[in-house]
C-alpha positions in Angstrom: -198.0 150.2 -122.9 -199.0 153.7 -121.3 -196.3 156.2 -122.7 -196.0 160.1 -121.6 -194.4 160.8 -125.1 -194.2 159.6 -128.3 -191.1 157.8 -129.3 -189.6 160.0 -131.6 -188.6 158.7 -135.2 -186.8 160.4 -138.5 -184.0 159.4 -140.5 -181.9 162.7 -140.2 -180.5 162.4 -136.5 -181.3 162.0 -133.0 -180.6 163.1 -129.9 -181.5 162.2 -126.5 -180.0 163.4 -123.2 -181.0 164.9 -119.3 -181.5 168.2 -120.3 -183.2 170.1 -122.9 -180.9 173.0 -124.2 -178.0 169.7 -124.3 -180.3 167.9 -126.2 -180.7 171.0 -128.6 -177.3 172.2 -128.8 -176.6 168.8 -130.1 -178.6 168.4 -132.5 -178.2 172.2 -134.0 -174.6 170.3 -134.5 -176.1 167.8 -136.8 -178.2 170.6 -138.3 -175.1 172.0 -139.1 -173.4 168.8 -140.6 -171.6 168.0 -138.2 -171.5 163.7 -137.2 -173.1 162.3 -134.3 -169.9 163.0 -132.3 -169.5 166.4 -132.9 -172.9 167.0 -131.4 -172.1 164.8 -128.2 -169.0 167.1 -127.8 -171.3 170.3 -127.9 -174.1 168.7 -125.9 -171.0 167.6 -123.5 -170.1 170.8 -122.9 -173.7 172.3 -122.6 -174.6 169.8 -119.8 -171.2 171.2 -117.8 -172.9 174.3 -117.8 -177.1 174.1 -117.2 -176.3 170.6 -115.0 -173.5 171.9 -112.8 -174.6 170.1 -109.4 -174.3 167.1 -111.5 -171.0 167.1 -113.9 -168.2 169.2 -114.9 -164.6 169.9 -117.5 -163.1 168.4 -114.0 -165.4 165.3 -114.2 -165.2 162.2 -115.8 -166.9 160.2 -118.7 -167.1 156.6 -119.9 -168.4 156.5 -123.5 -169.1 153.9 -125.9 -169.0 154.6 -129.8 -169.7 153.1 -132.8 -168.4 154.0 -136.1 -170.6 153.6 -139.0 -169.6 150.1 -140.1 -166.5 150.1 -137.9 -166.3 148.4 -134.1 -167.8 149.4 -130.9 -165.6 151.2 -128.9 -164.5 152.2 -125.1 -163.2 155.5 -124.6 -162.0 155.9 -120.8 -162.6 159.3 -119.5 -162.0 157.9 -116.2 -158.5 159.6 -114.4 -156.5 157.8 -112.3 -155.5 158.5 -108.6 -152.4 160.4 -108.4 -149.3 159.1 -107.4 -149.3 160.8 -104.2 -153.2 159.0 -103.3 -151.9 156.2 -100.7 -154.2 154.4 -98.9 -151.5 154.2 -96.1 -151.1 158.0 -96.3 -154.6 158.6 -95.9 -154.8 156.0 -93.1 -152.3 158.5 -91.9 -155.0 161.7 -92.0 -156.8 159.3 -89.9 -159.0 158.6 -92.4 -161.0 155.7 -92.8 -163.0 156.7 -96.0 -162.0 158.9 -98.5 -163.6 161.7 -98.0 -167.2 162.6 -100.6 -166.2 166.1 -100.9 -162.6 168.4 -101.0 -159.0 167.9 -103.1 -158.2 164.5 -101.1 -161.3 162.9 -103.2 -159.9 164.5 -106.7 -158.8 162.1 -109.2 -156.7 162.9 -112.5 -159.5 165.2 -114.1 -160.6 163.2 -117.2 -163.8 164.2 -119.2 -162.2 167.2 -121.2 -159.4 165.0 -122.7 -161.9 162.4 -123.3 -164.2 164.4 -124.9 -161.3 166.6 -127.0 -159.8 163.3 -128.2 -163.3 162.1 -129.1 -163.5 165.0 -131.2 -160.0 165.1 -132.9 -160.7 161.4 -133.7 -164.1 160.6 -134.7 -165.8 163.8 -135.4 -165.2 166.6 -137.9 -165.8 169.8 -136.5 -163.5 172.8 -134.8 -163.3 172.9 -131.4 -164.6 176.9 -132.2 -167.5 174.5 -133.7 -168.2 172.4 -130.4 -167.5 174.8 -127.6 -169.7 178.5 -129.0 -172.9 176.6 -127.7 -171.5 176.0 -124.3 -169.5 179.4 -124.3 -172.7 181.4 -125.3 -174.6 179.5 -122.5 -172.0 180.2 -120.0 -171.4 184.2 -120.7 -175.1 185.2 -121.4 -177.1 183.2 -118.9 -179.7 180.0 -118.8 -182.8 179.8 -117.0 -181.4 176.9 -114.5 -183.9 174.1 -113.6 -184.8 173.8 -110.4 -183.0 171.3 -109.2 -179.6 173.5 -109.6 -181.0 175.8 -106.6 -182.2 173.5 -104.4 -178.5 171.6 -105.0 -176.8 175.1 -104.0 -179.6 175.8 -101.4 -178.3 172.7 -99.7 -174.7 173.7 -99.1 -175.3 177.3 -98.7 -173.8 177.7 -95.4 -170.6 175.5 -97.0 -170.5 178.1 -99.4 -170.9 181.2 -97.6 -168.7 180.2 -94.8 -165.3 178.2 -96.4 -166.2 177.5 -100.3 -166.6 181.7 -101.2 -165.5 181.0 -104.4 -168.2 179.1 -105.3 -170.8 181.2 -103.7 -169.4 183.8 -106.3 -170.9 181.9 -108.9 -173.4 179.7 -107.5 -174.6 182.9 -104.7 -174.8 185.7 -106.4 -176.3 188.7 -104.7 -176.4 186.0 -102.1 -179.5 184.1 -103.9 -179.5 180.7 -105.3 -180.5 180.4 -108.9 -183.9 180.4 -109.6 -185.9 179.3 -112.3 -186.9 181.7 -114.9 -183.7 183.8 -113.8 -180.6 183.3 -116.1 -177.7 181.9 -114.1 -174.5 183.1 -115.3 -170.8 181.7 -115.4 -168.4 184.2 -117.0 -165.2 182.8 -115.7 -165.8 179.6 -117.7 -167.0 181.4 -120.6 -163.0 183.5 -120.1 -161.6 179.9 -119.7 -163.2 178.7 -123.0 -162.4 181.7 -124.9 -158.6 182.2 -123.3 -158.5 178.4 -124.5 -159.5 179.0 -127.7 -157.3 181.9 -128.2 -154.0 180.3 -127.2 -154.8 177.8 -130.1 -156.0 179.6 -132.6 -152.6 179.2 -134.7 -151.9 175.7 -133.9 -152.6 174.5 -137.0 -155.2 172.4 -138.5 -158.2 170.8 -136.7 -156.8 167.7 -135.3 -153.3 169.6 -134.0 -155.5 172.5 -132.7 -157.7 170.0 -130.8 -154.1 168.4 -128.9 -153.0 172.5 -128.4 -156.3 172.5 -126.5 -155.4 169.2 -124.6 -152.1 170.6 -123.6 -152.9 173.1 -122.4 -155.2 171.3 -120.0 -152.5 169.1 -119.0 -149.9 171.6 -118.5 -150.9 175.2 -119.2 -152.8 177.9 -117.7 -156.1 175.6 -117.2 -153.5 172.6 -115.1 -151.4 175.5 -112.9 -155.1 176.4 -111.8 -156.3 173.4 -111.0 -152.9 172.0 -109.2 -153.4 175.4 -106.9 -156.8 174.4 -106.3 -155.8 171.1 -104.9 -153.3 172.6 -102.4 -155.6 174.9 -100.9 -156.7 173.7 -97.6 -160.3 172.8 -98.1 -163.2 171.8 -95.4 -164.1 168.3 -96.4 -167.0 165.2 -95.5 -164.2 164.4 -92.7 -165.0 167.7 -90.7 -161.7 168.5 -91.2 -159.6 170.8 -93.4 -157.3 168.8 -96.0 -155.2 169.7 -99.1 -154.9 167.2 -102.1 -152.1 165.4 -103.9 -153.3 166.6 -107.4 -149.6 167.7 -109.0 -148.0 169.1 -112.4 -147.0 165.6 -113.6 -150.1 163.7 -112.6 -151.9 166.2 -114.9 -149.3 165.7 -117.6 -149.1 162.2 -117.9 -152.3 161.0 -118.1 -154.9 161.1 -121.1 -158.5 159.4 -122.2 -157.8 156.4 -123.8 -159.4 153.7 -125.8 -160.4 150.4 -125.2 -162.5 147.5 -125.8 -165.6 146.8 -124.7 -166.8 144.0 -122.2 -169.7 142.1 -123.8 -172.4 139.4 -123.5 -175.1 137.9 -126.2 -178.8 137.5 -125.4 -181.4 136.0 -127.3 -179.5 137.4 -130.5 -178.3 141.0 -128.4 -174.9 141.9 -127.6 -174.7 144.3 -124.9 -171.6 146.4 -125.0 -170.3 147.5 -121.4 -167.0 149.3 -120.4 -164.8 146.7 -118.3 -164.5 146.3 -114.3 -163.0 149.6 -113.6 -166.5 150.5 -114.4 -169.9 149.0 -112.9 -170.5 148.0 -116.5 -170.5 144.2 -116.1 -173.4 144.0 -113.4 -175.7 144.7 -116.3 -174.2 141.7 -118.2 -174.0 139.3 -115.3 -177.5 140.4 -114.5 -178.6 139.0 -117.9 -176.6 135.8 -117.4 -178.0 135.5 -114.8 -181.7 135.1 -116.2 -183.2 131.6 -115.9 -183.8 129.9 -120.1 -187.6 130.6 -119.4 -188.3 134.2 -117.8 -191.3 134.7 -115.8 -194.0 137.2 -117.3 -192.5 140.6 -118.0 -193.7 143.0 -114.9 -194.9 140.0 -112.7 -194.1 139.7 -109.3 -191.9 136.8 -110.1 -190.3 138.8 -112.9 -189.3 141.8 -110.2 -188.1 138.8 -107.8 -186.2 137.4 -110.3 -184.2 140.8 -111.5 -183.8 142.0 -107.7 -181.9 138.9 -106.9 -179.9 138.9 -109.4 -178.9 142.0 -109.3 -177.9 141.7 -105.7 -175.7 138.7 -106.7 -174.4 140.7 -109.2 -172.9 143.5 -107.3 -171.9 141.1 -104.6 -169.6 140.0 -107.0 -168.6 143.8 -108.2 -167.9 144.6 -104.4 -165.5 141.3 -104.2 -164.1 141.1 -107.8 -164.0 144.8 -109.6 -161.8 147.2 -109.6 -158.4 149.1 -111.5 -156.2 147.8 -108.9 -156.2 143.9 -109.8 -156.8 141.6 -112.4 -160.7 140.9 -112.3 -161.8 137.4 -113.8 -164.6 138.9 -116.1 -164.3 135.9 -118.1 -165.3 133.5 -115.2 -168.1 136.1 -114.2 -170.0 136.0 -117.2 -169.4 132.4 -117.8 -172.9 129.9 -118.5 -171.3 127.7 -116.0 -170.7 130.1 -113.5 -173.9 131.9 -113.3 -175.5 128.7 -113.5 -174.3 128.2 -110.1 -175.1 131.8 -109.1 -178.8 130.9 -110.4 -179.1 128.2 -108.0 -178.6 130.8 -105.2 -181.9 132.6 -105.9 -185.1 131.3 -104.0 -188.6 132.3 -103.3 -187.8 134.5 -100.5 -185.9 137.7 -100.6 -182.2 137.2 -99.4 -180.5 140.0 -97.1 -176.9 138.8 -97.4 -174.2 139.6 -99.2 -173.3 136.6 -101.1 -169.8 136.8 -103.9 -169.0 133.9 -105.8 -165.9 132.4 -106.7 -164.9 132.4 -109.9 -162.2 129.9 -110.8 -161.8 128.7 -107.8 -161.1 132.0 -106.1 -161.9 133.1 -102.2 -163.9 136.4 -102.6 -162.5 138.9 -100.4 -165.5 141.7 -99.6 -163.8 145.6 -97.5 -164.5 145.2 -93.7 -166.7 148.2 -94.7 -169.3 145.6 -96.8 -169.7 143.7 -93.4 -171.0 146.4 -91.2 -175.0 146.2 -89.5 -177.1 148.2 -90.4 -179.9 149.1 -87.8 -182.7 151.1 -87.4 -184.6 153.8 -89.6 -187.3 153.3 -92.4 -185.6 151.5 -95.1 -185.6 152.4 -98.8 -184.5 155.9 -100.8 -185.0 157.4 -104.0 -181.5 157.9 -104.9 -182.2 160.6 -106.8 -184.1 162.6 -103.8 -182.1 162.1 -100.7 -182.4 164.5 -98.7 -179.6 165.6 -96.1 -178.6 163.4 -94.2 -179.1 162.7 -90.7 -176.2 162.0 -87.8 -177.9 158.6 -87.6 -177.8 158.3 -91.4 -173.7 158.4 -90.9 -172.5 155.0 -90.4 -169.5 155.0 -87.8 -167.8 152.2 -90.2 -164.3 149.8 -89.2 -161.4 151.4 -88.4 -158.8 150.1 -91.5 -157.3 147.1 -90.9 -158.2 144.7 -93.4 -158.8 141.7 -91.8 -162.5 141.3 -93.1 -164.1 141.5 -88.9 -167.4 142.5 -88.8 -166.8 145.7 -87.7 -168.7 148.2 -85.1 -170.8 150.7 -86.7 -174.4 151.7 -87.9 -176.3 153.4 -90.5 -179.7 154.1 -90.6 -181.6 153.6 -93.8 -183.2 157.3 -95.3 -187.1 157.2 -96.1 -188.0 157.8 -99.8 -188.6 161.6 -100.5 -190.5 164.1 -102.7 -189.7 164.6 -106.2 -187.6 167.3 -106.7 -185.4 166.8 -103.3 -181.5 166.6 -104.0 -179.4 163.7 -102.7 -176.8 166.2 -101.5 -176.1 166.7 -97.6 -175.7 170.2 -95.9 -171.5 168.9 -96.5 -171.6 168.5 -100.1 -171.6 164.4 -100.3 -173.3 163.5 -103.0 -175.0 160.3 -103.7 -175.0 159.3 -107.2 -176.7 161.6 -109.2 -175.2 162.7 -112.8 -176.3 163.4 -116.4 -176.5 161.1 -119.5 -176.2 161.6 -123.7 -177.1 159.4 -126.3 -176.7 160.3 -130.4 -177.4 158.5 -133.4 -177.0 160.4 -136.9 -178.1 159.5 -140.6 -174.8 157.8 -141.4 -175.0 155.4 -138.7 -172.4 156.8 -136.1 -174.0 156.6 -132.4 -172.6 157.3 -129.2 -173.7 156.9 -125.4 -171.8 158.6 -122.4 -172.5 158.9 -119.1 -170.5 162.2 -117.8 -169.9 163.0 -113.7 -168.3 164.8 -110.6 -166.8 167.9 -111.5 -170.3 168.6 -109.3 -170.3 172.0 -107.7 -171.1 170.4 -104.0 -168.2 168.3 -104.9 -165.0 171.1 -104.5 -164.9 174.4 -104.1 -165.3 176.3 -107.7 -161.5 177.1 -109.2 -161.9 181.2 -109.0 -159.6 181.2 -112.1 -161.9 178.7 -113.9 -165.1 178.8 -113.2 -165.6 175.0 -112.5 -164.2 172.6 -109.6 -162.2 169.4 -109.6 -164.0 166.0 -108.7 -163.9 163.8 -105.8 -164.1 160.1 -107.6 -161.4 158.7 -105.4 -164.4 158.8 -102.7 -165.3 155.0 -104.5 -161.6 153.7 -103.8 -161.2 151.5 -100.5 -158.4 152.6 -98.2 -157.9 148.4 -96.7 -155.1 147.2 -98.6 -155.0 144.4 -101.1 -158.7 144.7 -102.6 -159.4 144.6 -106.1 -160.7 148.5 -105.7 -158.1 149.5 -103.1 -156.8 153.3 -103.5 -153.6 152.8 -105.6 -151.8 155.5 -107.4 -151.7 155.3 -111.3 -155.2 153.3 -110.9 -158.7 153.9 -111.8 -161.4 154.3 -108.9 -164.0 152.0 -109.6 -167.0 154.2 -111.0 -170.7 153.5 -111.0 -170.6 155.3 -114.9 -172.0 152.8 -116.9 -173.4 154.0 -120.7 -174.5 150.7 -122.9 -174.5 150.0 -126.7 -176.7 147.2 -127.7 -176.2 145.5 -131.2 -179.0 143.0 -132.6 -176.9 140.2 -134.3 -173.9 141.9 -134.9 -175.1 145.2 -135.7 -175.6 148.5 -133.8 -178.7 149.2 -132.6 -179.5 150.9 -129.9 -177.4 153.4 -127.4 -178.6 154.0 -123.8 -177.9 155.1 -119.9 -179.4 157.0 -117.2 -177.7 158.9 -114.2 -178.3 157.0 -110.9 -174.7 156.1 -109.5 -175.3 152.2 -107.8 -178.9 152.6 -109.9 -177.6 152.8 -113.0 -177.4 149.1 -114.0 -180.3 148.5 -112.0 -182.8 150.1 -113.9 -181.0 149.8 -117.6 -181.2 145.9 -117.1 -185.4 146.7 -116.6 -185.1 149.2 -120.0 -183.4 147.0 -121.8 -185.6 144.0 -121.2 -188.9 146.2 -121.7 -187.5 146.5 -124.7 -186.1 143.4 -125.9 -189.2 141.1 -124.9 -191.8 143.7 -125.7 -193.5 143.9 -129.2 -192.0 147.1 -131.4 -194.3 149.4 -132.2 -195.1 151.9 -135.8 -192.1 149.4 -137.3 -189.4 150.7 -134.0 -188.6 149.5 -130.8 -190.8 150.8 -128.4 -188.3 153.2 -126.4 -190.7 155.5 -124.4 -192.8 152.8 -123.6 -189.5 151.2 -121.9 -188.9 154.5 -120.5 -192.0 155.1 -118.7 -192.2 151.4 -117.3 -192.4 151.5 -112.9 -188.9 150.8 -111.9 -187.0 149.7 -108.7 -184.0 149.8 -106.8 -183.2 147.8 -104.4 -180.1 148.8 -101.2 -178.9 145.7 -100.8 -175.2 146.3 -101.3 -172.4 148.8 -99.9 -173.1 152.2 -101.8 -170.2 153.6 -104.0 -170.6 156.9 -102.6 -169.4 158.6 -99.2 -170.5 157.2 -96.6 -171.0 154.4 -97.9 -174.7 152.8 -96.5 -175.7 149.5 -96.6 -179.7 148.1 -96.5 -179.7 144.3 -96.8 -183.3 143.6 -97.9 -184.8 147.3 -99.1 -186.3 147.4 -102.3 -188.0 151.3 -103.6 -190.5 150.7 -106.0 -193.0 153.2 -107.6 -196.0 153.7 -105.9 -198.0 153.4 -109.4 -196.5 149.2 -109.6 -199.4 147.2 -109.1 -200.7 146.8 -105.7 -200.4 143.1 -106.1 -197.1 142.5 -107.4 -196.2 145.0 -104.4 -197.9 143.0 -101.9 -196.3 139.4 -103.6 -193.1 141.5 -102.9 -193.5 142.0 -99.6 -194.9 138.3 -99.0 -191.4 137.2 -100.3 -189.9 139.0 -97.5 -188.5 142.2 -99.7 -188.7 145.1 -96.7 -190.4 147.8 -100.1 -190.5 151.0 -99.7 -193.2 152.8 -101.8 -191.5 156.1 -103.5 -192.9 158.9 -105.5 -195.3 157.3 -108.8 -192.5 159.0 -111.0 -189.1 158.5 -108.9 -186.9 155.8 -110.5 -184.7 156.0 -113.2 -183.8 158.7 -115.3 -183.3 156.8 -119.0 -182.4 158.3 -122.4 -182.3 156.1 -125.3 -181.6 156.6 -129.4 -181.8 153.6 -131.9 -181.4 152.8 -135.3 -182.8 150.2 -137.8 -180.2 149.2 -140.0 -183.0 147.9 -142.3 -184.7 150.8 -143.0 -182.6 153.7 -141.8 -185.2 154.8 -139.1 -183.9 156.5 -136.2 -185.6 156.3 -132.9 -185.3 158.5 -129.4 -186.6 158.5 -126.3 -185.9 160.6 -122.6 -187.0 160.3 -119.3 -190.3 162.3 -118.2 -188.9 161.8 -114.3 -187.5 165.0 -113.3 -189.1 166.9 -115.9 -186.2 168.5 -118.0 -184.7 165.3 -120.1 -185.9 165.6 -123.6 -185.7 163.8 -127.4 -184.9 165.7 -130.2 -184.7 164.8 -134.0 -186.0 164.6 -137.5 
């Protein structure tokens, strides 16, 4: 298999994540003896400052961990909606989405905890250790990538007209960053050092680290943020809002553990986070593969994996969510997905069809049932550009009664590498930033950090970073499973993955991508399961650089929610002839850039021999592999 790098192999430590100086800063941590989760803390921190447009401290993070020779872990960095986030009271704004950008979007902020607590359990360094890195970054300049410019070129008129704060940082001298130009960020730098100095005499690492949380949750860091969210703020809606963000939703909420959802393969276990999360799709769409798979890369292959996967998330749109109880068991049961199987035929389908598991009536959001007409379908979800009036779907007016409603969207056209899928108001569609670790005492680590983005809410002046806008994922129609509810998560399209090989730990991996993201891991993961190993490892790069799809053929996550039964992006470099099989079947493909879809980062270890493994994405041109 063609590969645009080598697969990277050692047995000291390695690191793999969507930007170089993350990548590095990580693994000068295991230089330094730190574990692997020490360096996923630094690297954390690092990508809030060079990826900015896509995560932030105000973000959140899924991540999945495994001890050397202890259990696979969840830790949610996922915040809740707080208690003042009605669906009825939005309904009230007049509302019928959550808005993608502004304070009403803003869940509990909850990658810092999750990464501090990651740190105070699991790792072994100071948070002086973890943060220098991220701090020196922050107060002395990067050279951004270009990508950060063009996100701030898009929402430069936001900026300079409502969000000045964030043109402070983002503008300065009224000029978006550029590459080869250091981008600076003191104010974070003064939050980080300001944090580090009001715990320098807590005490011993671990009570230091829970100073530092504190403070978050109720110190100078949570009075900034709550005044943030109660500024009036221009927002998607056209309209100015303030948030419900408070004192005690900071307060009482932290990053928690759990465990993970799983499902065995052909000797694999595949470790997910559970239906808060996207996480099961990837497991239901490998329960969903028929006992004999068709040739890896075929046209029937692609078939096969595109329905599926539409299946899949017809089920997520019905079933997941933080605000019921989701039948997980049922939905990655043999006998259930045997049924599901049935449902995929020769010719591409174009409805949305949930099961129901147990015995249950699916109930899809009157949202999920709205036409969709018009426009060239297809988008690289990674490239959108901004969006058009006829891109905007007019949507159902809440009522929850499931009608079709009135309403159109127009699907977008694939675009140019290098194109940001922001609009001129800040909505963001899915792009964000992945890490994956592995050291020489086993320990390995995959997270998938978010929001926080700096189209998402204008920058906190005190801070230097803004809050998020994940509630955009919740519905506002009562009684779904991913209804807006106070105290609940939003569902989120984060989705890292842990694979073990019978019973073992073996391989951590993710890519950015929002609704993407357990489209094209399903595609990794089976390049590299099926495919022979190569110089005694698995062959990660090679899994990497493999064409890729997407396929539109569910509600999006993000505001405003599009829908494109039937469109399928592929890269232009598949083979004419699956393409045209494709097409035959009825799939309406869209041909996108040769180098467009996915954004993969991969580590892996043999517990054989010891050998460590890594591997990044060459789309994009800035994630990287490091390791020795």
């Amino acid at each position: 298999m063609f590969t645009t790098r080598p697969t990277l192999q050692g047995t000291f430590g390695m690191v793999s994540s969507t930007h170089w100086l993350a990548s590095q800063s990580a693994m000068a941590v295991l230089e330094d003896g730190g574990n692997a989760f020490d360096a996923a803390v630094a690297g954390a921190f690092v990508l809030h400052v060079v990826e900015p447009h896509l995560n932030g401290p105000a973000g959140e993070v899924p991540i999945l961990l495994a001890p050397a020779g202890g259990r696979v872990r969840v830790l949610c960095g996922q915040g809740v909606a707080p208690a003042g986030a009605t669906a009825a009271r939005y309904r009230d704004l007049g509302l019928d989405l959550v808005p993608g950008t502004g304070p009403l979007a803003a869940a509990v902020p909850g990658a810092f905890d999750a990464w501090l607590l990651l740190l105070r359990d699991h790792g072994t360094k100071s948070l002086d250790d973890v943060l220098k890195y991220a701090i020196g970054y922050a107060e002395h300049g990067h050279p951004p990538v270009g990508n950060v410019g063009a996100a701030v070129e898009k929402v430069r008129a936001l900026f300079e007209t409502e969000w000045t704060s964030s043109a402070a940082v983002y503008l300065p001298g009224g000029r978006a960053p550029r590459p080869g130009e250091r981008l600076r960020n003191p104010a974070l730098a003064a939050t980080w050092r300001r944090l580090l100095a009001e715990t320098a005499r807590a005490g011993d690492r671990e009570a230091r680290i829970d100073a530092a949380r504190a403070v978050w949750r109720s110190g100078f860091i949570a009075e900034a943020l709550v005044r943030q969210s109660r500024r009036p703020t221009l927002d998607t809606s056209g309209e100015r809002h303030t948030g419900t963000l408070t004192e005690d939703d900071l307060a009482g909420w932290s990053a928690s553990y759990e465990d993970p959802v799983t499902y065995d393969w052909r000797g694999w276990t595949v470790c997910k986070a559970g239906p808060w999360s996207q996480g099961p799709v990837l497991l239901q769409q490998l329960a969903l593969l028929p006992r004999e798979l068709p040739a890896y890369g075929s046209a029937d292959y692609v078939h096969q994996l595109i329905e599926g996967c539409k299946l899949a998330m017809a089920d997520r749109e019905a079933w997941y969510g933080d605000a019921a109880e989701v039948p997980v068991a049922e939905l990655l049961s043999d006998a259930y997905n045997a049924g599901r199987r049935g449902l995929i035929g020769a010719e591409a389908s174009y409805a949305l069809r949930p099961g129901s598991p147990g015995g249950r009536a699916p109930r899809l959001p009157a949202w999920a049932h709205a036409p969709v007409a018009g426009g060239a379908r297809g988008v690289d979800p990674m490239g959108a550009g901004e969006p058009t009036v006829a891109e905007i779907p007019a949507g159902p007016r809440a009522g929850g009664d499931g009608a079709t409603p009135g309403g159109t969207a127009a699907g977008r056209s694939g675009t140019t590498p290098g194109d940001i899928a922001i609009g001129a108001d800040g909505a963001t569609r899915g792009d964000t930033c992945h890490l994956d670790v592995v050291d020489r005492w086993g320990n390995m680590i995959a997270a998938t950090p978010s929001g926080g983005w700096l189209q998402s809410n204008p920058v906190v002046p005190e801070l230097g970073f803004p809050l998020g806008t994940r509630l955009q994922m919740a519905w506002l129609e009562e009684g779904l499973p991913n209804t807006l509810t106070p105290g609940r998560r939003p569902r989120t399209t984060l989705t890292p993955s842990l694979a073990l090989r019978d019973g073992v730990p073996v391989m951590a991996f993710g890519t950015p991508g929002g609704d993407q993201q357990d489209q094209w891991q399903p595609h990794f993961f089976l390049a590299v399961a099926l495919r022979a190993p190569v110089r005694g490892g698995l062959d990660l790069q090679g899994a990497i650089d493999a064409p890729n799809w997407h396929n539109d053929g569910f509600p999006s996550s993000f505001y405003p929610r599009g829908h494109q039964p039937g469109a399928v992006t592929v890269e232009s470099r598949m083979p004419a002839e699956v393409v045209a099989e494709l097409r035959r079947r009825g799939h309406d493909i869209t041909l996108g850039p040769p180098w467009s879809e996915g954004r993969l980062c991969a580590v892996a270890r043999d517990p054989e021999t010891g050998v460590l493994s890594a591997a990044a994405n060459p789309r994009g041109m800035q994630g990287y592999a490091v390791g020795r």
